[in-house]
N, C-alpha and C positions, 0 to 999 in steps of 0.2 A: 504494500500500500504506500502510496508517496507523501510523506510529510507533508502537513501544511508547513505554507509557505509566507514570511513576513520578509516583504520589500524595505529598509528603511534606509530612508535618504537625509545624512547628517552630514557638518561640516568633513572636509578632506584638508584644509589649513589650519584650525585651531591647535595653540600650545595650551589653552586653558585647562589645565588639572579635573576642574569640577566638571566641565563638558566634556570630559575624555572618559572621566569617573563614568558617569553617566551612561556612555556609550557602553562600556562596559558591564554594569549593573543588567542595561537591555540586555546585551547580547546572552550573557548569565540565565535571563530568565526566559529567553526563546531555548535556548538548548532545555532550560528545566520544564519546557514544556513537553519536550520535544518534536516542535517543531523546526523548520530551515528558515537558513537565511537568505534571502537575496539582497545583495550588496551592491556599490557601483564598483566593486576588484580592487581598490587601492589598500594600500596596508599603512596606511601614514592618518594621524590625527586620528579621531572617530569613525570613521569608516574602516579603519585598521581594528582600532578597540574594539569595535564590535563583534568584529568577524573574529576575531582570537575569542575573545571571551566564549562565543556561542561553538566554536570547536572546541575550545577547555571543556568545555560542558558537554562534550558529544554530538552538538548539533551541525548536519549538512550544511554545508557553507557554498552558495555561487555566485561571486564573483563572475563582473559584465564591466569591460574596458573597454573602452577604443584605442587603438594602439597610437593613437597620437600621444594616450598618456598614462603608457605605460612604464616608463620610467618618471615623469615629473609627479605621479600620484604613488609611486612604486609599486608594481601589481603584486596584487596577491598571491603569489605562487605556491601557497600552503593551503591554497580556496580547495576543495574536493573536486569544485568543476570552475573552471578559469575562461570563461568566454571572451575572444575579444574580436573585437568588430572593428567596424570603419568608419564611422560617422558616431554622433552623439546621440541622435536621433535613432540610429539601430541599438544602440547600446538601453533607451529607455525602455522602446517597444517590449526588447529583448526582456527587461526587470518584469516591467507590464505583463507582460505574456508567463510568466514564470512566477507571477508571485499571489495570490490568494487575497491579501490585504494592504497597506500599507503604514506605514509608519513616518511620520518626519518628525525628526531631533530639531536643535540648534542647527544651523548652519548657516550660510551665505550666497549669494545670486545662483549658484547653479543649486542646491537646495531647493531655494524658492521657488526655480524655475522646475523643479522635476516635481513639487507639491503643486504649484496652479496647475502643469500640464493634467497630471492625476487626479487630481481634484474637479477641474472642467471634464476633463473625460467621464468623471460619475456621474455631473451634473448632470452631461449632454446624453448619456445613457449607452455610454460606448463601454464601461462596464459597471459591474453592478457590487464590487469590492469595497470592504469599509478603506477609508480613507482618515485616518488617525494621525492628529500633530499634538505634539505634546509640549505644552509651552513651560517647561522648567522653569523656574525662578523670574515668570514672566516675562522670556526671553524674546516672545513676539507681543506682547500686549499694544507699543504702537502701533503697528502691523494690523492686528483686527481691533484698535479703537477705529483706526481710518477705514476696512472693509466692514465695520457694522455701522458706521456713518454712512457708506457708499448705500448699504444696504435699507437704513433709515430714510434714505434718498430714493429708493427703487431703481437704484444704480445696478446694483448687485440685486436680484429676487432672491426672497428667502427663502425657496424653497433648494436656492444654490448655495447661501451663506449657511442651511441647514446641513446639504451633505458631506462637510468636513467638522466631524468630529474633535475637536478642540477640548483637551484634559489637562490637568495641572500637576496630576501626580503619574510615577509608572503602576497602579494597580490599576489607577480608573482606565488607561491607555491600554494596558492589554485585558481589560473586561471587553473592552469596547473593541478590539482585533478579533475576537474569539470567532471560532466560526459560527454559523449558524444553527442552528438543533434541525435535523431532519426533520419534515413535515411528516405529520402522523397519522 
C-alpha cells in the first residue's frame, strides 16, 4: 500500500535555528505517522531539516529538483527517490502529482509562490487536496491581515480565502492534513 503522502514547501535559505527547529519537529512527526514526504530535493536550510528528520524517523522521503539547482540548493542524494527535472514548473507538477496534501512552513518568494500556485489550484478545483500553512510564531500574519482585507473587499471570495487552511500550532496543522475517513 503506498504511504500517504505530505508535500511541504519551507524556506531553502534560512540560518534561523527556530525555523530549522521546526522543520525538523514536522519532519519527526510525518515519519511518526508514517507517512512520506515530498520535498523540493534540496538538503540545505529547512527543506534539508525536514527530509533528514522524516528518514530518522523511517519515513519515505522524495525529493523533486530541477537541475538548475542542484548544486546551489545541494540535492538530496540520501532522498529514497531523487527526481530531477528541467524546469521549475515540472518540478511543482511533479510534488503536485505525488503528494496527497500539502503543507507550507516559513519561507520566502518561491515558498509563496508554490503555496498560491496550490492553493488557487484547490480553489479553481484542479484538485481536491487539503492545503495547510502553518503560520509559526505569526510568521505570515501581515500576509493574511492584507489577503483577509483583499477578501473583506471581494477581492479575494471567501469561499477561496476558505480553502487554505491556516493553523498556529503543529497539532492543529497535521489534524487538518489527515486524510479523509472513507465514506460509509
Amino acid at each position: 500500500m503506498v504511504s500517504y503522502s505530505i508535500c511541504v514547501y519551507c524556506s531553502a535559505s534560512t540560518t534561523d535555528p527556530d525555523l530549522i527547529s521546526l522543520a525538523a519537529r514536522v519532519g519527526t512527526e510525518i515519519a511518526r505517522r508514517g507517512w512520506q514526504l515530498v520535498s523540493g530535493g534540496g538538503h540545505v536550510s529547512m527543506m534539508g531539516a525536514v527530509a533528514t528528520a522524516a528518514r530518522a524517523g523511517g519515513a519515505h522521503t522524495i525529493g523533486v529538483i530541477p537541475k538548475h539547482l542542484v548544486h546551489r540548493e545541494v540535492a538530496d542524494v540520501d532522498a529514497d527517490e531523487l527526481l530531477v527535472t528541467d524546469t521549475m514548473r515540472q518540478r511543482k507538477q511533479l510534488m503536485e502529482a505525488r503528494a496527497d496534501a500539502f503543507l507550507t512552513l516559513p519561507g520566502g518568494i518561491g515558498t509563496l509562490e508554490e503555496l498560491f500556485e496550490t492553493w488557487t489550484g484547490g480553489y479553481l478545483g484542479e484538485h481536491t487536496k487539503p492545503v495547510v500553512l502553518l503560520n509559526a510564531e505569526g510568521f505570515y500574519d501581515g500576509l493574511f491581515h492584507w489577503i483577509d482585507e483583499l477578501s473583506e473587499r471581494t477581492i479575494v471570495p471567501r469561499p477561496a480565502r476558505e480553502r487554505l487552511i491556516v493553523t498556529t500550532d503543529m497539532p492543529a496543522a497535521f489534524a487538518a492534513l489527515e486524510p479523509a475517513a472513507p465514506a460509509q
